[in-house]
N, C-alpha and C positions, 0 to 999 in steps of 0.2 A: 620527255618521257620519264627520266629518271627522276625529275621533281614529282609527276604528277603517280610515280610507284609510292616514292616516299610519304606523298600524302595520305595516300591511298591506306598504306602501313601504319600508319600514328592514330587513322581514326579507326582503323579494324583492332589496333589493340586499345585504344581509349573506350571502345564499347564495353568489355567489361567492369572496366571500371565506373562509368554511367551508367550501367546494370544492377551493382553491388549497393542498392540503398532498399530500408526497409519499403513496410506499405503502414499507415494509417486509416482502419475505417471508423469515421465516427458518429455513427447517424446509426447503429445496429440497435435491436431490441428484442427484450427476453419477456413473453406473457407471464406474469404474476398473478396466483391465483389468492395469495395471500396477500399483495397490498392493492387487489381488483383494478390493475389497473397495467397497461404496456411498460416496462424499463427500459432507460435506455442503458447505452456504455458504449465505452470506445474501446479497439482494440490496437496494439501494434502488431507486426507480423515480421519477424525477421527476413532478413536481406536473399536469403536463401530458402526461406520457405516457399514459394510458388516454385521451385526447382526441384526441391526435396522431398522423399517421401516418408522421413522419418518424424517421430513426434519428438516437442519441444519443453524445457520447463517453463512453469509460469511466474509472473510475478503480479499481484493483484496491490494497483496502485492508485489509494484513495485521495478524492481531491480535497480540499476546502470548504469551509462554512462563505456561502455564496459561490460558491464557483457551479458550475456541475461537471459529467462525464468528459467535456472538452477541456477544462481545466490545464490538464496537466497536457495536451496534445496543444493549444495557442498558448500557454505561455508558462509554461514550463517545456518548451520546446523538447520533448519525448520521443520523437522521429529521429532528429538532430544526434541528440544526444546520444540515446539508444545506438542509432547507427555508427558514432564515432568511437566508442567504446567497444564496441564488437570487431571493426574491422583495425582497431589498435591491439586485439588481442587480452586488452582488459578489464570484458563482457563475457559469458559465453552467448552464444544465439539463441534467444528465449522468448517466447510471448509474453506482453504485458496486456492486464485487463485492468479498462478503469470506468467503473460501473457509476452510473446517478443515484448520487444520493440528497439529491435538490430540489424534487420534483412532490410535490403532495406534501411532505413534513421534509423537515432538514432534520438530517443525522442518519448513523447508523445502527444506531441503536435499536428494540423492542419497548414501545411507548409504556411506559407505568401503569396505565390503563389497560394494557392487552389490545388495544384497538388499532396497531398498525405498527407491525412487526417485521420491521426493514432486516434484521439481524437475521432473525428464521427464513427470508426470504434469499439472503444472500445466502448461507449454508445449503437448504433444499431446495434453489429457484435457480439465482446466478450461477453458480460453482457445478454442480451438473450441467444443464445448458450451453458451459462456454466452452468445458472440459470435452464434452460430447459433438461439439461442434466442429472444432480445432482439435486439431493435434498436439495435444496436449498430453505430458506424464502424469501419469492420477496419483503416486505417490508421496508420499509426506516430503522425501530428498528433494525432491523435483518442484515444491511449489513453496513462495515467498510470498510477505506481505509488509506494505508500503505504506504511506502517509504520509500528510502535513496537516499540520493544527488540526482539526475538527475530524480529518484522513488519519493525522497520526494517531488520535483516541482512537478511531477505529481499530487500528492496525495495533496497538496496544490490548485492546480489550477482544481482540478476534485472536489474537495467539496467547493469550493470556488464557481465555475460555477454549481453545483448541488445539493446544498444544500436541496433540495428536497430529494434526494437519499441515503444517508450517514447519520449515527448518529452521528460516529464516523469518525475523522483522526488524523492521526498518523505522521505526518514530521518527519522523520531523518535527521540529517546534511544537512538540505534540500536545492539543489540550486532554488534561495525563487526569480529568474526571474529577469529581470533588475532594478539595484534602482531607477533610473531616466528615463527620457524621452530622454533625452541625450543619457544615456549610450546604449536606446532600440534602435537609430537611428544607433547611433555605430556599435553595433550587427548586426544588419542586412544589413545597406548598405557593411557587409564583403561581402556574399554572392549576395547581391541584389545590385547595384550598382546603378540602377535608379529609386529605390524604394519612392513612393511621400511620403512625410510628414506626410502628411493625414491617408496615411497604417501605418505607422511606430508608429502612437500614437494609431490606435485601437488598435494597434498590441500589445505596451505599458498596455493598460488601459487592455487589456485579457489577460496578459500572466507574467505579477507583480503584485505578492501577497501586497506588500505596496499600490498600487492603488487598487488593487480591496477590500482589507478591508477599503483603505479610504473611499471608497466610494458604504461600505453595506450597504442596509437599516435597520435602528433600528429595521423594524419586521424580520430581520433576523441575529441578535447578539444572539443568539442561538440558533439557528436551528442543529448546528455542534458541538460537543465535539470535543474540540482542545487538541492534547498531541504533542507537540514541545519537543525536542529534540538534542543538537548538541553538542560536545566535545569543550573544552576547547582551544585547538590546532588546531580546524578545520579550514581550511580556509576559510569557508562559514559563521565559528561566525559572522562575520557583517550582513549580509544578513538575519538571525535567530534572532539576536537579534533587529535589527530597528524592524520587526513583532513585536515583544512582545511586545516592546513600542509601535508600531500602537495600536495593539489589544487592549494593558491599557488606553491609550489614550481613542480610541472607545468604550471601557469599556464593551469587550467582555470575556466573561471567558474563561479562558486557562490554562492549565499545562502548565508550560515554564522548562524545564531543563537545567541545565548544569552540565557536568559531566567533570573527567578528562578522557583527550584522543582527538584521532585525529580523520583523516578519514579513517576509519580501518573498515578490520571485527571483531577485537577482540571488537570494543566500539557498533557494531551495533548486535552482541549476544548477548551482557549483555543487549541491550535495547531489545532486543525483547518479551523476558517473559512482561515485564512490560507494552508492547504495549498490548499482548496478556489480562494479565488481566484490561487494563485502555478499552478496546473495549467488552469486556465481562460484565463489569458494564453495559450497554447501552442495550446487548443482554438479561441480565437477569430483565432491568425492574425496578433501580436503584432507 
């Protein structure tokens, strides 16, 4: 009888701890009346929110060029993660959103043409819908933004142009947009062939993180916590590293990292706890 107390005991207090793990749903979708067509994205849910009735901060975390919305949930293991950081104490308990941007064009951008405008979509489409849906805190303290390569341009050029919105961002190995004016002209006359000059440098001055920190204004050198990010081997080093001299230069504070590694999933797990607690300083009020 006293074995079978004892057991009885180990597994009535083992349940909470088999309880104490996030949720993953990744199959969710948002009607878009600007890119005419369903989004998806996936979402995480803290370990405690099906319990809870309080609202959570977010963190909006873009995948890759080729990946989609599952990305970062099969192999950037985000569940995992997420949950082991949190119940370590060096997370706080937050929603993550990681929306498609794979699906009909790749990127997050507003197309040069006007003809499919992913960026207006995630501001007036995704970011209402997800906030509205979830319990989520709608203010600027409370919401972060994330990426890797093609995810970190995102996440570059979304708190860059919205610095109102974000406390925090987070670049990974991030492609940091074209270095010159040149190269933007390059870029686009692939596609655009009789694209005017004139397009091609707005296009420049919105969609290059070296222009657009050239040319923040002083009252907004920190508006944004910067956590930069890029492997040693990556081929986007140059593009990560001119930022970090811009930023010093403009004498904006930043995390700047370098680590060893490439463009992997193995170098963008190891970064992700650290994104998780450098964005959670901001959430708690630092």
């Amino acid at each position: 009888m006293k074995i079978i107390c004892t057991i009885a005991l180990a597994a009535l207090l083992a349940i909470p701890a088999l309880a104490q793990t996030g949720k993953v749903l990744d199959n969710l979708s948002v009607p878009s009346k600007l890119l005419k067509s369903d989004r998806k994205y996936a979402i995480y849910l803290p370990p405690d929110y099906g319990t809870s009735e309080r609202s959570y901060p977010v963190m909006y975390l873009l995948h890759g060029a080729g990946d989609d919305h599952t990305g970062w949930v099969q192999f950037g293991e985000v569940l995992h993660i997420a949950d082991k950081a949190i119940s370590e104490g060096k997370a706080t308990p937050m929603i993550i959103v990681m929306p498609d941007a794979n699906t009909g064009r790749r990127g997050y951008f507003n197309d040069v043409k006007g003809d499919w405008n992913y960026e207006d979509f995630f501001f007036t489409e995704l970011m209402p819908h997800v906030e509205k849906k979830f319990r989520i805190k709608s203010e600027k303290r409370f919401r972060a933004i994330a990426g890797l390569s093609m995810g970190g341009g995102g996440s570059f050029m979304y708190a860059l142009h919205h610095p109102e919105l974000f406390s925090s961002a987070c670049p990974l190995s991030a492609s940091t947009g074209p270095i010159t004016l040149d190269d933007a002209r390059k870029n686009l006359l692939r596609n655009n062939p009789n694209i005017a000059d004139s397009t091609a440098e707005r296009y420049y001055n919105r969609h290059s993180a070296l222009a657009l920190i050239n040319n923040m204004p002083d009252d907004q050198k920190k508006a944004v916590r910067w956590y930069i990010d890029c492997g040693d081997d990556d081929f986007l080093y140059e593009g990560n590293s001119l930022v970090h001299i811009a930023l010093r230069k403009k004498e904006i504070p930043h995390e700047f990292r370098i680590r060893e590694g490439g463009h992997t999933w193995t170098y963008w797990r190891e970064s992700l706890p650290e994104v998780l607690g450098f964005v959670s300083k901001a959430f708690h009020q630092y």
